[in-house]
C-alpha positions in Angstrom: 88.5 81.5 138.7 87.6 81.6 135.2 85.5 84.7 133.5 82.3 83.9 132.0 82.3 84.4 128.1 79.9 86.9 126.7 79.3 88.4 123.5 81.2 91.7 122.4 79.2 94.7 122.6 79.8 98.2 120.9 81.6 99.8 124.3 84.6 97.2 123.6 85.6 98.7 120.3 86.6 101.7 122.5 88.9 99.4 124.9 90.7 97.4 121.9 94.3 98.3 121.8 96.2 97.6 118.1 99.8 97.7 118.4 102.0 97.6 115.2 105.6 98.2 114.2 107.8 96.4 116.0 111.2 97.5 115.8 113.9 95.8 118.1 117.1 97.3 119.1 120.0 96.6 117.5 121.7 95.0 120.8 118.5 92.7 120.8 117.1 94.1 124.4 114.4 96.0 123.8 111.5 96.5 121.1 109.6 99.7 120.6 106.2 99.9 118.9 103.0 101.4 118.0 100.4 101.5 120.2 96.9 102.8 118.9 93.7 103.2 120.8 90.0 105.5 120.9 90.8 108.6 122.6 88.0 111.1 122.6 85.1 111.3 119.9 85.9 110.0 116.6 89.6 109.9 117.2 92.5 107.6 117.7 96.1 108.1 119.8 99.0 106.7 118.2 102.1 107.1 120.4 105.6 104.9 120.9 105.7 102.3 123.8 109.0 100.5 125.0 109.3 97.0 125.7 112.0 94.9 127.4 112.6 91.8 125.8 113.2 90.0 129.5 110.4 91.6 131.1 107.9 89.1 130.2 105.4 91.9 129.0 106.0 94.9 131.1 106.0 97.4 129.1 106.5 101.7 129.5 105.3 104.4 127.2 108.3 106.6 125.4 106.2 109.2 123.8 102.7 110.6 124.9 100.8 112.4 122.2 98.2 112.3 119.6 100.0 110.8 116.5 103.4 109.0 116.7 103.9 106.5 114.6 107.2 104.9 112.3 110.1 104.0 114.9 113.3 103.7 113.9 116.6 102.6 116.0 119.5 104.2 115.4 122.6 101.9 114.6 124.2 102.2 117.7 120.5 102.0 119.9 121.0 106.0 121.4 118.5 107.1 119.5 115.1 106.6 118.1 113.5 107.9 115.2 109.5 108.5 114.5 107.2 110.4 112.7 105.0 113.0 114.4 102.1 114.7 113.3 99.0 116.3 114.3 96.0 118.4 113.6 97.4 121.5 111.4 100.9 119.8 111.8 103.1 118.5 109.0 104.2 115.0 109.9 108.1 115.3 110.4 110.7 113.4 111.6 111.8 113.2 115.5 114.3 112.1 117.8 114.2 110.9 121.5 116.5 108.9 123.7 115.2 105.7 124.4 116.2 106.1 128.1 114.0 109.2 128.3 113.5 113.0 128.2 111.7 114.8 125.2 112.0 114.0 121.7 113.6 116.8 119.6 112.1 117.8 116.0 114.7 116.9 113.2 113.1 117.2 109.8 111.8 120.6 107.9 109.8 119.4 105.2 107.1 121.9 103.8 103.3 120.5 104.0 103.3 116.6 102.8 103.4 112.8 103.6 106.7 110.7 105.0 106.1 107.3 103.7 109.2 105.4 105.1 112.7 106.5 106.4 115.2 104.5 107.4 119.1 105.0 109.3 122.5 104.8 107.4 124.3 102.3 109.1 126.8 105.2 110.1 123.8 106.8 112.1 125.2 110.3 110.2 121.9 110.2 107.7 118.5 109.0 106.9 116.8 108.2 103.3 113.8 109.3 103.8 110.7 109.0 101.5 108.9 112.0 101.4 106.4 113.4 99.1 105.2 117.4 98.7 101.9 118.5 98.9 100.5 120.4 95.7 100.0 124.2 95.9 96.7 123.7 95.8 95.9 120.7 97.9 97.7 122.7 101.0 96.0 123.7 104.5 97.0 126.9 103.7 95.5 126.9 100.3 92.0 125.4 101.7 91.8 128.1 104.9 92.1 131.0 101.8 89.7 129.8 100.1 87.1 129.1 103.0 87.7 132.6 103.7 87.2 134.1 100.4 84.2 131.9 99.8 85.9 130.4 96.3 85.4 127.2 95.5 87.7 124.1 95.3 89.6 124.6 91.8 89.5 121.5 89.4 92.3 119.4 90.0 94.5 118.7 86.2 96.1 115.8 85.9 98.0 114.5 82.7 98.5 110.6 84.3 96.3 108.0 85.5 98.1 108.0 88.6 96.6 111.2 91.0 95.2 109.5 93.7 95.4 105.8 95.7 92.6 104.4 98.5 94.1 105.2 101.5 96.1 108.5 100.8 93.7 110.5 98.4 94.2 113.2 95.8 98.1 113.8 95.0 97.5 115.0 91.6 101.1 115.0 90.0 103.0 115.1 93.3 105.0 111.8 93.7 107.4 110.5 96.6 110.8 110.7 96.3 114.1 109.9 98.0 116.1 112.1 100.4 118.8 112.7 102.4 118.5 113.7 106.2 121.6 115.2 108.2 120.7 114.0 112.0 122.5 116.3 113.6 121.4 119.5 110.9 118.3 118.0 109.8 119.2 119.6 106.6 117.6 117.5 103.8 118.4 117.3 99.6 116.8 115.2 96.9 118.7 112.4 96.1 116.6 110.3 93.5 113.0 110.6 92.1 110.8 109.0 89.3 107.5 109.0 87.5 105.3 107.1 90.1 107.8 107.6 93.0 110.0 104.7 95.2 109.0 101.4 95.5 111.2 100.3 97.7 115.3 101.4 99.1 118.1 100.0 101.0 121.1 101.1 102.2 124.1 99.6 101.3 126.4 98.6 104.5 129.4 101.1 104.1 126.7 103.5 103.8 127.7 104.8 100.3 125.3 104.0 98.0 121.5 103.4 98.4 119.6 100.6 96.1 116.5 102.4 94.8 113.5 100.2 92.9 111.9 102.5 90.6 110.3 102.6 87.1 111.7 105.5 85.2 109.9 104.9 81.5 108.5 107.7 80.6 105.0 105.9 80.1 105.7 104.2 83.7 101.6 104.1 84.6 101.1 102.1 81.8 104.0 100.2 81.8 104.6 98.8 85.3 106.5 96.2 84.5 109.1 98.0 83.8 110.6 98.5 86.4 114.2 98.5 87.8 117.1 98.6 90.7 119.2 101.6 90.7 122.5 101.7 92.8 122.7 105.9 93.8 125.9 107.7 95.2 124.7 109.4 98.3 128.1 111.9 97.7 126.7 113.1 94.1 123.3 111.5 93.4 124.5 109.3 90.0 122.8 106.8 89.1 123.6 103.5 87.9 120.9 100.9 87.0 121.8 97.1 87.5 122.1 95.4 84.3 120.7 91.9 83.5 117.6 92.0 85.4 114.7 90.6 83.8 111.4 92.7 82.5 108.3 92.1 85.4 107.3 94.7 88.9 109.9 94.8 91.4 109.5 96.0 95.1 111.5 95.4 98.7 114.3 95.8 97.8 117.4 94.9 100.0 121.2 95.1 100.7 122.7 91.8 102.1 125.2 92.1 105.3 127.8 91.6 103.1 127.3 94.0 100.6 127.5 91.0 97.7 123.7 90.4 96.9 120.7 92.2 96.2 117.0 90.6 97.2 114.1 91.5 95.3 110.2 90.9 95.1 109.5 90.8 91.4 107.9 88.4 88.7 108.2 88.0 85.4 106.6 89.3 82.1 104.4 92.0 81.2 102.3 92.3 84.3 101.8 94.4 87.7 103.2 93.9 91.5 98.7 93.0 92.8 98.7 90.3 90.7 97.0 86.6 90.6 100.4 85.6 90.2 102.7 85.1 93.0 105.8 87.1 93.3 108.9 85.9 94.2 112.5 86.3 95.9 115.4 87.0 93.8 118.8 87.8 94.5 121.6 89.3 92.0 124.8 90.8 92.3 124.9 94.8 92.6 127.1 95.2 89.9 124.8 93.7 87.7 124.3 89.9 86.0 121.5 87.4 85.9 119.6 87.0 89.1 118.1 84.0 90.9 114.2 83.1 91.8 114.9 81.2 95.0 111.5 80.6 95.6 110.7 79.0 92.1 110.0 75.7 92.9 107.3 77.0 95.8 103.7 78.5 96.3 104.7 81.1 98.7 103.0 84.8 98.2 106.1 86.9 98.8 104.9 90.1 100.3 108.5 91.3 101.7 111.8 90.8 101.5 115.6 90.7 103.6 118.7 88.8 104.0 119.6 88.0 107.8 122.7 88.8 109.5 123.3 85.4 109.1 123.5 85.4 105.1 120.1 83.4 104.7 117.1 85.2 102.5 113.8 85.2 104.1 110.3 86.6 103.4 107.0 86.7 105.0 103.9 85.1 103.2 
């Protein structure tokens, strides 16, 4: 028996469910994801569900709390990584077993914003993109002045980038890239830049990390220049890859192989939002001229990867 149709009303915005971030496990059997819903007034739940891929939609939740959000498998599917925050809680990075119990708190990072993370394929370390809060901009720094009745200082800046729809005030904070021991949870900085990441990948022997990033000293005013950076994860040097044209660059990432690097990028004196559509390259690490392989279409590239099975692909 069929349900009459009817027309939504205000009451169903509270039963919508929006799930996001598929991740599936590296044996292929199961998928984890976001799922995000009203729970009380003015508020939303974000926690991790789990998924078997031969269940034909029966699905179980892994975490239970306010604000989970970011999964990550580990390479060998044990583990599962995620961001957690919460009211008057840094966001930081967890663990849990997929199979159950509770998920253990990994990362130390003082007040700020994780932006992405991702596993080494030796499952010893993440690159994580993280980004400190300014002194002043802190919870701590707010709660002093609320009680000493002072009033929000002006905020200096000395670039036209302090603050982005979506994420606020930063002021002259920018993300940067680091390393994660996941057994320690000890962290260093391995690479920063004037306006922060725009994109990493690890490379598969898990030694070096290919950064995009725009290190001119002008970079806000100059976006298109902008370049790949092969870093040492032992010592942090820093090699840029030769040959690449002038344009934005983003997505970067590290073929199976370890023999090609895809990029989103475009050419010429421009910015990555852009009437003009960006495309897929490829180029060897060690430097040389890259390929477009998506000259000759009208596909909007708006991220890139190479498959296990060596062929580039992009969503648009």
């Amino acid at each position: 028996m069929k349900t009459a149709k009817r027309k939504i009303t205000a009451e169903d915005l509270l039963r919508f469910q929006f799930l996001s971030s598929p991740q599936i496990s590296p044996d292929g059997g199961r998928i984890v994801f976001v799922k995000k819903r009203a729970h009380g007034v003015g508020k939303y739940k974000t926690d991790l569900w789990l998924v078997d891929v031969d269940s034909e939609g029966s699905e179980a939740p892994l975490t239970n709390v306010e604000s989970d959000s970011m999964p990550r498998w580990s390479p060998g599917g044990t583990r599962i990584g995620f961001v957690r925050a919460g009211k008057d809680k840094d966001p930081q990075i967890h663990l849990i077993d997929p199979d159950g119990g509770e998920a253990r708190q990994l990362t130390r990072f003082p007040e700020g914003a994780i932006r992405d993370f991702a596993w080494a394929p030796d499952g010893r370390t993440l690159a994580v993109v993280y980004r400190e809060t300014i002194p002043q901009l802190t919870r701590e720094a707010r709660k002093a002045r609320e009680k000493d009745g002072a009033s929000t200082p002006p905020l200096i800046v000395e670039t036209p980038f302090y603050r982005e729809d979506g994420d606020g005030y930063f002021g002259e904070a920018r993300f940067a890239l680091y390393l994660v021991d996941t057994t320690t949870g000890e962290h260093r900085r391995i690479f920063q830049a004037p306006l922060g990441i725009d994109g990493f990948s690890w490379s598969p022997d898990a030694k070096e990390l290919a950064v995009v990033a725009n290190l001119d000293r002008r970079a806000a005013l100059h976006p298109w220049k902008s370049s790949i950076y092969r870093v040492d994860v032992r010592n942090g040097r820093t090699v840029e890859v030769k040959g690449l044209p002038e344009g934005p660059k983003a997505n970067v990432d590290w073929s199976p192989d370890g023999k090609l690097l895809a990029y989103a990028g475009r050419l010429g004196q421009d910015e990555m939002y852009s009437p003009d559509n960006a495309h897929l390259w490829v180029v060897d690490p060690r430097g040389g001229r890259p390929r477009n392989l998506t000259r000759n279409t009208d596909h909007c590239l708006m991220a890139t990867c190479i498959s296990d099975a060596g062929d580039p692909a992009f969503g648009a």
